[in-house]
N, C-alpha and C positions, 0 to 999 in steps of 0.2 A: 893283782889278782885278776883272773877272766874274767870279760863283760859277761860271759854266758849268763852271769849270776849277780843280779842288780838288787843291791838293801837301802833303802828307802828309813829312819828315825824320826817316826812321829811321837816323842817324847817316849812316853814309855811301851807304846807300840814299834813294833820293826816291819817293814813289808819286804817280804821277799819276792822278787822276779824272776824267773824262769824266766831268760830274755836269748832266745834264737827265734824271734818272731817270723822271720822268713820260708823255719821248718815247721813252723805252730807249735814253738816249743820243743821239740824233740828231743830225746833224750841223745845224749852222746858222752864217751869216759870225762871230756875237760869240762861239761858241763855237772855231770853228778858228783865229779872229785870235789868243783869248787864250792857246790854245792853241800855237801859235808863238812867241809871246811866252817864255811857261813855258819852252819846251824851251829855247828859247836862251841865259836865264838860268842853268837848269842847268846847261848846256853847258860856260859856261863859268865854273861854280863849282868849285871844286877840291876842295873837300869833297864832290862829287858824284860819288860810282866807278859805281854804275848807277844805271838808271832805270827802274822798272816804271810800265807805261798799266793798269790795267784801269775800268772803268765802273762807277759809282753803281747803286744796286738791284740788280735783277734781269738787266740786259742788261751787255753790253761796249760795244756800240755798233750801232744795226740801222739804218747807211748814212743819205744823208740827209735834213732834212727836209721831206715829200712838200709840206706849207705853201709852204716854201720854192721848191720845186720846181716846182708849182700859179703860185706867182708870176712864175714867169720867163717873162715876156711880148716880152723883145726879145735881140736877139742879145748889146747891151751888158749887161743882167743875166747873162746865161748867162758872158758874162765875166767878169763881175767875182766871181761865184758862184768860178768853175773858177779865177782867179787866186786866191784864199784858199784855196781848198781845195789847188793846188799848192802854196803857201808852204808850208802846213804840213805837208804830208808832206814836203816836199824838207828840211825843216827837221830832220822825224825821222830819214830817212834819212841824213842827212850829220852826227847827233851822232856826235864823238868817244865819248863815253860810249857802252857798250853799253847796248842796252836790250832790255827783256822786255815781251811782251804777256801781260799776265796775265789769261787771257779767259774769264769767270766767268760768261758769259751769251751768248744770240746777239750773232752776229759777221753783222753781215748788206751787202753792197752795200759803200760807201764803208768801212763799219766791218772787214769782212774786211779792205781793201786797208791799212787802217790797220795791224793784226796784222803784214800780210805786213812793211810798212815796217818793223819792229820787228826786231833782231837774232836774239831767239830768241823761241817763244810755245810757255806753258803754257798748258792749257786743262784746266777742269772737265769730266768723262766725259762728262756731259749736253749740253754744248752742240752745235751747230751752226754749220757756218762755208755762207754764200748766197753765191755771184754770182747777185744778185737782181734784174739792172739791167733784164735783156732781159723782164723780169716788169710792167716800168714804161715802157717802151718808148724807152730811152735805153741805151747803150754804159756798160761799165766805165771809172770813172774813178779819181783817186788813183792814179796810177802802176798799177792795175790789168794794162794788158797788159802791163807792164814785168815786174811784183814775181811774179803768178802762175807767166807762162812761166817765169822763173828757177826759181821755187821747184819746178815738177812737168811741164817741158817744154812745150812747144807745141802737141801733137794733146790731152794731160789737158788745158791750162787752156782750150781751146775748147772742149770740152766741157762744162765746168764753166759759163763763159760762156755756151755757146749754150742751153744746158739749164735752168740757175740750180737744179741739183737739191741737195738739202743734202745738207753731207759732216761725219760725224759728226766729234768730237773723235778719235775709235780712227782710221777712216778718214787724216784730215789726217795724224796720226802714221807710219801704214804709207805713204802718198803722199810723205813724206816733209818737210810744213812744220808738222807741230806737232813739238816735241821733246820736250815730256812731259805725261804723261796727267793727272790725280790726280782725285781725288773730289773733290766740292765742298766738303767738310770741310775738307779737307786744304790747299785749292791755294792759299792765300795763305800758309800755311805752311813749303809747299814749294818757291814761290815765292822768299820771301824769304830763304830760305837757302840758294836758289841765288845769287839777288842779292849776298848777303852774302861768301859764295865770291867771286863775278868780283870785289868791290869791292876785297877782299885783294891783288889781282895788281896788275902794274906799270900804270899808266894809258897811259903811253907807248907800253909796247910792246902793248895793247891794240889801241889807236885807230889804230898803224899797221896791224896787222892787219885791223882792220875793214874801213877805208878800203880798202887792197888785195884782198882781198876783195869788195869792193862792186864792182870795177870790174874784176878776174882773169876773167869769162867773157869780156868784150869785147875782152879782149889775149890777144897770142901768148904761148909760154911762152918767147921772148925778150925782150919788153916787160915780163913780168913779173921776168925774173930781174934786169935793170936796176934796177926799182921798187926790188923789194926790198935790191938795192945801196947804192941812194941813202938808203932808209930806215938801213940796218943800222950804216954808221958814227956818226947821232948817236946812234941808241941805246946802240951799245958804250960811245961816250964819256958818255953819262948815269951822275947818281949814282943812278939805280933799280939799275941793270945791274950796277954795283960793289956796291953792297947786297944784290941777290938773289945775286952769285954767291959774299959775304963771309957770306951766309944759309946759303944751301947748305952750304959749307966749314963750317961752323961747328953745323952740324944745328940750325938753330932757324929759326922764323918770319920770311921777310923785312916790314921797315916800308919800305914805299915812301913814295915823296911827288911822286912825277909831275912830278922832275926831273931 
């Protein structure tokens, strides 16, 4: 498989890399293909409870690459380019597994949108999150107008869009999509013991949350109570649910196993 895309098994955490550290990440087709690959694998590995992204050297990922972009001379390139690059974010957004951006360096273009796709994102103080698209003279892509407006409404991510002005790591956090700060010391530290946390909890009852959640803005809160109907009986009848609640009773740590 491509180096472009380096996985790291810390027991039940995965780290993925974004590894073209020469381009600070940059996106390119062999790297987002392998990259789709990866995730799915994960996905549906069972010894996989999260999955942290962050980037090789200095950057997390600074959108993609202009080479690449330079090349796209006919409409069928520019397709084939945006079909890859869709796979893979739909890919990351639809793991069952949670997942963490752990963003260690600029976050720029494609590379922000990548973050957003992510469940939760830790970010070092020093970085920088760009919609840098309008700087290039091409529209946000990667689920971009999708993932933004959710994350900080509609009149913020035009702005952010029309502007491409950079929004610090503090900033992201107060606007409300980074969810924790940490020094650059610290953030894979902090990281992975947040990771380590989610990995403990029931998988099941995770992924249905996720899932529902992914899609609870776009429904009524009659569509949702449904949902969550339909969800809530296999999980009762799950041996996680017997377990966590023979855990409880019992004052000690539940062992799930994501059945």
């Amino acid at each position: 498989m491509s180096d472009t895309i380096l996985t790291e098994k810390l027991g039940q955490v995965a780290v993925v890399y974004l590894n073209r550290p020469a381009t600070l990440n940059c996106f390119n087709n062999e790297l987002l293909e392998t990259l789709k690959v990866v995730l799915e694998e994960l996905d549906s590995d069972p010894e996989t409870r999260c999955v942290v992204i962050t980037g090789s050297g200095r950057a997390f990922c600074a959108g993609g690459d202009l080479g690449v972009l330079m090349d796209c001379d006919s409409q069928e390139k520019s397709d084939e380019n945006m079909r890859v690059a869709n796979e893979a974010t739909l890919a990351l957004f639809r793991m069952n597994t949670p997942t963490i951006a752990m963003v260690n360096g600029a976050a720029a273009g494609a590379g922000f949108n990548l973050a957003l796709a992510c469940d939760l994102i830790f970010a070092s103080e020093k970085v920088k999150f760009i919609q840098s698209f309008v700087n290039v003279g091409i529209a946000s892509d990667c689920g971009g107008h999708y993932l933004l407006e959710k994350a900080v409404g509609r009149h913020l991510a035009k702005e952010l869009m029309f502007t491409a002005r950079p929004v610090s790591a503090q900033e992201g956090k107060e606007l409300g999509f980074v969810n924790r700060v940490c020094s650059p010391e610290t953030l894979r530290e902090e990281t992975l013991a947040f990771a380590r946390s989610i990995a403990k909890k029931a998988p099941l009852a995770l992924a249905a949350s996720k899932q529902l959640l992914n899609r609870a803005e776009e429904m009524s809160l009659e569509e949702v109570l449904e949902a969550e109907k339909a969800q809530q009986g296999p999980l009762l009848l799950s041996h996680d649910c017997k377990e966590g609640i023979a855990a409880f009773r019992e004052k000690r740590e539940a062992v799930f196993t994501g059945a």
